[in-house]
N, C-alpha and C positions, 0 to 999 in steps of 0.2 A: 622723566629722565632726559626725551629730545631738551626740553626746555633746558635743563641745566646746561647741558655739553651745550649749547648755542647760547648761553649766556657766558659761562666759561671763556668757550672762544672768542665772543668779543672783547671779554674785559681783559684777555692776553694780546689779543691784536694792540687792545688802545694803548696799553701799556709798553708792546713791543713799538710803535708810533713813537712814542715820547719818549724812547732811549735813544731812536735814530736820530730824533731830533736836534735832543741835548749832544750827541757824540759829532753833528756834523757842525753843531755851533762851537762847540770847542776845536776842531777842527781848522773851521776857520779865525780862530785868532791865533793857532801857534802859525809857527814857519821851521824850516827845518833848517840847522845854522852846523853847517861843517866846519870840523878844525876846532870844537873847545871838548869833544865828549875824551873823559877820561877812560883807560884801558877799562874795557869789562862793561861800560856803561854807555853805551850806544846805542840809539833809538831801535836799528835797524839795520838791514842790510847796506854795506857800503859799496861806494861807486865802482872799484876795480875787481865788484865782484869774488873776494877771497870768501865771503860768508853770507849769509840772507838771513841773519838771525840777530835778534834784539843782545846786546852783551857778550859780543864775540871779540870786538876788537882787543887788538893787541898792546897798542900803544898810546900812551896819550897825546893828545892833540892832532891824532893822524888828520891830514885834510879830507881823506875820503870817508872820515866815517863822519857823522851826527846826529843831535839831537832834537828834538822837539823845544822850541822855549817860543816865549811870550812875543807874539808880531812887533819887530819894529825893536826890538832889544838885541839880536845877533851882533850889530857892527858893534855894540858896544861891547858884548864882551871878545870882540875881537877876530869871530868869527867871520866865517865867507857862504855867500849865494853858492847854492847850488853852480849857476855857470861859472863862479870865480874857480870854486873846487875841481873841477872838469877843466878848466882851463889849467890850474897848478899842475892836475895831474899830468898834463901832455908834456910838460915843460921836461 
Protein backbone atom coordinates (compact mmCIF):
# COMPACT_ATOMS: atom_id res chain seq x y z
CA UNK A 1 0.00 0.00 0.00
CA UNK A 2 3.23 2.44 1.17
CA UNK A 3 4.32 1.64 -2.36
CA UNK A 4 1.32 2.85 -4.26
CA UNK A 5 0.59 6.13 -2.17
CA UNK A 6 4.62 6.98 -3.11
CA UNK A 7 4.21 5.95 -6.53
CA UNK A 8 1.05 8.03 -6.75
CA UNK A 9 2.60 11.01 -5.35
CA UNK A 10 5.17 11.11 -7.72
CA UNK A 11 3.37 10.54 -10.78
CA UNK A 12 1.14 13.79 -9.41
CA UNK A 13 4.13 15.86 -8.63
CA UNK A 14 5.67 15.16 -12.33
CA UNK A 15 2.60 15.92 -13.68
CA UNK A 16 1.81 18.91 -11.43
CA UNK A 17 5.83 20.02 -12.91
CA UNK A 18 4.66 20.07 -16.43
CA UNK A 19 1.49 22.22 -16.09
CA UNK A 20 3.84 24.86 -14.27
CA UNK A 21 5.86 24.52 -16.84
CA UNK A 22 3.55 24.76 -19.85
CA UNK A 23 1.47 27.84 -17.87
CA UNK A 24 4.84 29.90 -17.38
CA UNK A 25 5.73 29.28 -21.23
CA UNK A 26 2.50 30.61 -22.22
CA UNK A 27 3.02 33.22 -19.91
CA UNK A 28 5.67 34.47 -21.48
CA UNK A 29 4.69 34.96 -24.98
CA UNK A 30 1.36 36.90 -24.17
CA UNK A 31 1.62 40.72 -22.86
CA UNK A 32 -1.03 42.49 -21.36
CA UNK A 33 -2.25 45.34 -23.94
CA UNK A 34 -4.72 48.02 -22.34
CA UNK A 35 -7.40 50.04 -24.19
CA UNK A 36 -8.96 47.13 -26.82
CA UNK A 37 -10.85 44.54 -24.07
CA UNK A 38 -14.46 44.95 -24.77
CA UNK A 39 -17.16 45.58 -21.83
CA UNK A 40 -17.36 42.23 -19.81
CA UNK A 41 -14.28 40.85 -21.38
CA UNK A 42 -11.30 41.74 -19.50
CA UNK A 43 -8.33 39.76 -18.48
CA UNK A 44 -8.37 41.11 -15.05
CA UNK A 45 -8.29 43.48 -12.57
CA UNK A 46 -7.93 47.23 -13.91
CA UNK A 47 -5.52 49.91 -13.02
CA UNK A 48 -7.91 52.46 -11.03
CA UNK A 49 -8.70 49.75 -9.09
CA UNK A 50 -12.86 49.78 -9.52
CA UNK A 51 -12.78 45.73 -9.78
CA UNK A 52 -9.99 42.83 -9.26
CA UNK A 53 -11.97 40.34 -11.33
CA UNK A 54 -11.65 38.90 -14.85
CA UNK A 55 -14.95 40.38 -16.88
CA UNK A 56 -16.07 43.14 -14.73
CA UNK A 57 -15.43 46.04 -17.07
CA UNK A 58 -17.89 48.34 -17.94
CA UNK A 59 -17.04 49.85 -21.04
CA UNK A 60 -15.41 49.14 -24.11
CA UNK A 61 -12.06 50.17 -24.91
CA UNK A 62 -11.59 51.62 -21.23
CA UNK A 63 -7.67 52.37 -21.12
CA UNK A 64 -7.38 50.91 -17.69
CA UNK A 65 -8.79 47.74 -18.36
CA UNK A 66 -6.98 44.64 -20.56
CA UNK A 67 -6.33 41.73 -22.03
CA UNK A 68 -3.89 39.14 -22.51
CA UNK A 69 -2.93 38.74 -26.52
CA UNK A 70 0.08 37.46 -28.50
CA UNK A 71 3.76 39.37 -27.64
CA UNK A 72 4.46 41.95 -29.96
CA UNK A 73 0.73 42.25 -31.60
CA UNK A 74 -0.88 45.08 -28.85
CA UNK A 75 0.36 48.18 -30.97
CA UNK A 76 -1.30 46.86 -33.61
CA UNK A 77 -4.48 46.45 -32.55
CA UNK A 78 -3.98 49.71 -31.12
CA UNK A 79 -3.49 49.17 -27.89
CA UNK A 80 -1.26 50.67 -25.01
CA UNK A 81 1.80 49.51 -22.57
CA UNK A 82 0.81 49.21 -19.32
CA UNK A 83 3.06 52.76 -18.65
CA UNK A 84 1.22 54.37 -21.55
CA UNK A 85 -2.19 53.47 -19.70
CA UNK A 86 -1.03 54.85 -16.19
CA UNK A 87 0.18 57.61 -18.04
CA UNK A 88 -3.51 58.35 -19.78
CA UNK A 89 -4.95 57.72 -16.72
CA UNK A 90 -3.11 60.75 -14.87
CA UNK A 91 -3.99 62.98 -17.65
Amino acid sequence: MNQRLILSSALASALALGLVGQVSAQAKEKEKCFGIAKAGQNDCANLSGSHSCAGQSKADMAADEWKYVAKGTCKDMKGLSEAEAKAKAKK
